[in-house]
C-alpha positions, 0 to 999 in steps of 0.5 A: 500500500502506498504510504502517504508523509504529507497531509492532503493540506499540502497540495495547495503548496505545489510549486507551479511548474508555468503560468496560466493564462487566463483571458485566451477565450476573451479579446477587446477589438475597436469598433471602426464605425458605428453600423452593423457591418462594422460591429460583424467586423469586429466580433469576426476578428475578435474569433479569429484573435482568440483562435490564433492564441489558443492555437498559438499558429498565425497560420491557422486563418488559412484554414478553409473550415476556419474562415468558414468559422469566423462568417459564422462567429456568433455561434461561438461567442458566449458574452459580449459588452461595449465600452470606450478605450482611449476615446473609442468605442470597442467591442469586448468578447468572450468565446465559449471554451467548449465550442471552440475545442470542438472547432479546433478539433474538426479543423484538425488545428493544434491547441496550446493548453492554458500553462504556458511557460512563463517568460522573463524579458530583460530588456534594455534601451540605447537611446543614443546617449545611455543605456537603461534598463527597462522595468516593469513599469517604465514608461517606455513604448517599448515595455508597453508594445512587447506587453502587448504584442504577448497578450496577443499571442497568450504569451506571459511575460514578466518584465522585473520590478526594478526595486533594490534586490534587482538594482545590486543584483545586476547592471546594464553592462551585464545585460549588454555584454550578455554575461549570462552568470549575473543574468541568470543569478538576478533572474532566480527569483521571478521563477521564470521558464524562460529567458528573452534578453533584449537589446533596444538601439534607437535610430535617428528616423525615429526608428528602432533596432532590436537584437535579442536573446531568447533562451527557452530554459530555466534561468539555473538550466542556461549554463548547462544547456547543450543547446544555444539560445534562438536569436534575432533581429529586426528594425522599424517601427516599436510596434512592428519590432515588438511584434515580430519578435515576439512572434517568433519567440511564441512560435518557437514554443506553440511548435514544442507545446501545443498539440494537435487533436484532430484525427483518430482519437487513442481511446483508453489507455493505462499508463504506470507512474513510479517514485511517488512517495506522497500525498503531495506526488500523487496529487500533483500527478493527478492535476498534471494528467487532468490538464494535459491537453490530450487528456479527456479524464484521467482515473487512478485505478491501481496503487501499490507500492510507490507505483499508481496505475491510471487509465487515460481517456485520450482526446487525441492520438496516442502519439499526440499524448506522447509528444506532449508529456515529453514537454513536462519535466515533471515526469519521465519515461522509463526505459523499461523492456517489459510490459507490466501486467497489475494484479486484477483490480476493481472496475470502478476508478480507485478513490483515495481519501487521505486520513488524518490523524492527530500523529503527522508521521502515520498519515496513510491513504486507502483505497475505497473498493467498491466493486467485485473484482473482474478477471481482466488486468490493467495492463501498462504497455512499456512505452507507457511506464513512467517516473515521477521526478519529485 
């Protein structure tokens, strides 16, 4: 029986692993005009806007079932409000989840999940006199416009406070000459996943260059990467700088994560999830499956020893299920030969229910059988064994 440390209070302490970004299914779009016409307009680029974030694929406007789609967009909205930004009339719109995951699905379009990873931008600004670097709230364009050019994609971005602890712990000639040990120590405390350092070059037209950095690692991962950081260039206007660079950052990572569910679904299968030692592994693994993209259910239906069998109701194909828990670091597959067949369990998923007692150290969870057992075994095929990185 798997032996529980931890009290069930102590998932609320689970660490988070990416941000969660929670507007995808809502956009704001300007009102051009004030007719019916206009008003279709904008509620037909506000479905197209949402579909580009949740996608995280620019591309997917050429979809043929897509554009159909966006014609037709009242179907998909399920809250809508007028309002007035920076003296004009706008429209704001909120799209129904399920019914947009449905039109992905039958458009055979990807689908980036809602955790995102979390980017950290340094960033700073040569104005032909010095170089500043660029806080979280400073009032330059550039900050503002790369803020703006994220939330268009679902990218979370974090721009540093600036306060004292970031003041001492790093300087603009770090950030210039891409020293990235001092980058990296004064980046630990924003728990980022991922590093853009940017370098701004005002020009003298009024123009601006951007030469960045992106490193798609952990700040205390850089160092030991085998792989070099992405990097790019790019001239024009703030807007149109901010964009594609951010752009091409959010490409790079809705490439690795978002996945596509259209096609033949996996139907059910078991998966074996080794090393988990505590209420706090168990749960987390539990949230972690449940949030997969490819993921329709996922029930605990086997525990024994430190290992716990769950059956998955797979919303995509397999390969799809693979390619995405590959991403998560949190798990890792085994490199086991054999196929593990369990003993013969109940029908029912298992429920488990920590007890609490008043002695932490003899905390224990059972499993509550509620049915007579069946002959067949959960069988857990080797590609689908798995362990736990606690």
């Amino acid at each position: 029986m798997l032996r529980f440390a931890l009290l069930f209070l102590a998932v609320l302490a689970l660490p988070v692993q990416a941000a969660t970004v929670n507007d995808l299914y809502q956009t704001q779009v300007t009102l051009i005009g004030s007719d019916q016409q206009a008003d279709q307009a904008a509620r037909e680029q506000g479905l197209a806007n949402v579909l580009v974030k949740i996608s995280g694929n620019t591309d997917i406007l050429n979809n043929s079932a897509i554009k159909a789609a966006i014609t037709n967009s009242g179907r998909y909205i399920s809250q809508f409000g007028y309002n007035q930004v920076n003296g004009q009339r706008a429209i704001d719109l909120s799209f129904d989840k399920n019914q947009i995951k449905q039109l992905l699905i039958q458009s055979k379009a990807s689908i980036w999940k809602d955790q995102r990873p979390n980017i950290l931008v340094w960033m700073v600004d040569n104005d032909g006199q010095q170089r500043n670097i660029l806080w979280d709230q400073s009032t330059n364009a550039l900050v503002s416009d790369t803020k703006q050019a994220a939330d268009s994609r679902g990218l979370p971005l974090t721009f540093p406070v600036g306060d004292m602890t970031d003041a001492t712990a790093i300087n603009v000639s770090d950030l210039w000459g891409n020293f990235i040990d001092p980058i990296a120590a004064a980046s630990t405390r924003y728990h980022a996943d991922g590093l853009l350092l940017v370098k701004a070059q005002q020009q003298p037209d009024g123009t601006v260059s951007l030469n960045w950095q992106f490193y798609p690692q952990q700040p205390n991962k850089i160092a030991t990467a085998d792989t070099q950081p992405i990097t790019g260039t790019t001239s024009g206007t703030l807007a149109q700088t901010s964009n594609k660079m951010i752009n091409q950052v959010t490409d790079y990572l809705a490439n690795k994560y978002a996945v596509v569910l259209g096609g033949v679904a996996g139907g059910k299968i078991n998966i074996e999830v080794d090393n988990i030692h505590s209420t706090e592994d168990f749960f987390a693994l539990e949230k972690m499956l449940s949030n997969l993209t490819t993921v329709g259910s996922a029930n605990a239906m086997r525990i024994k020893g430190n290992s716990v069998i769950f059956q998955l109701n797979l919303q995509g194909s397999e390969q799809a299920f693979h390619q995405e828990i590959s991403h998560d670091n949190q798990i890792s597959q085994t490199q086991s030969a054999v196929a593990f067949a369990a003993d013969p369990v109940v029908s029912t998923p298992v429920a488990v229910t920590p007890v609490a007692t008043t002695d932490a150290s003899a905390v224990t969870s059972t499993a509550a059988v509620t049915s007579a057992p069946v002959v067949n075994a959960l069988t857990v095929t080797p590609q689908n064994i798995y362990s736990w990185n606690s």
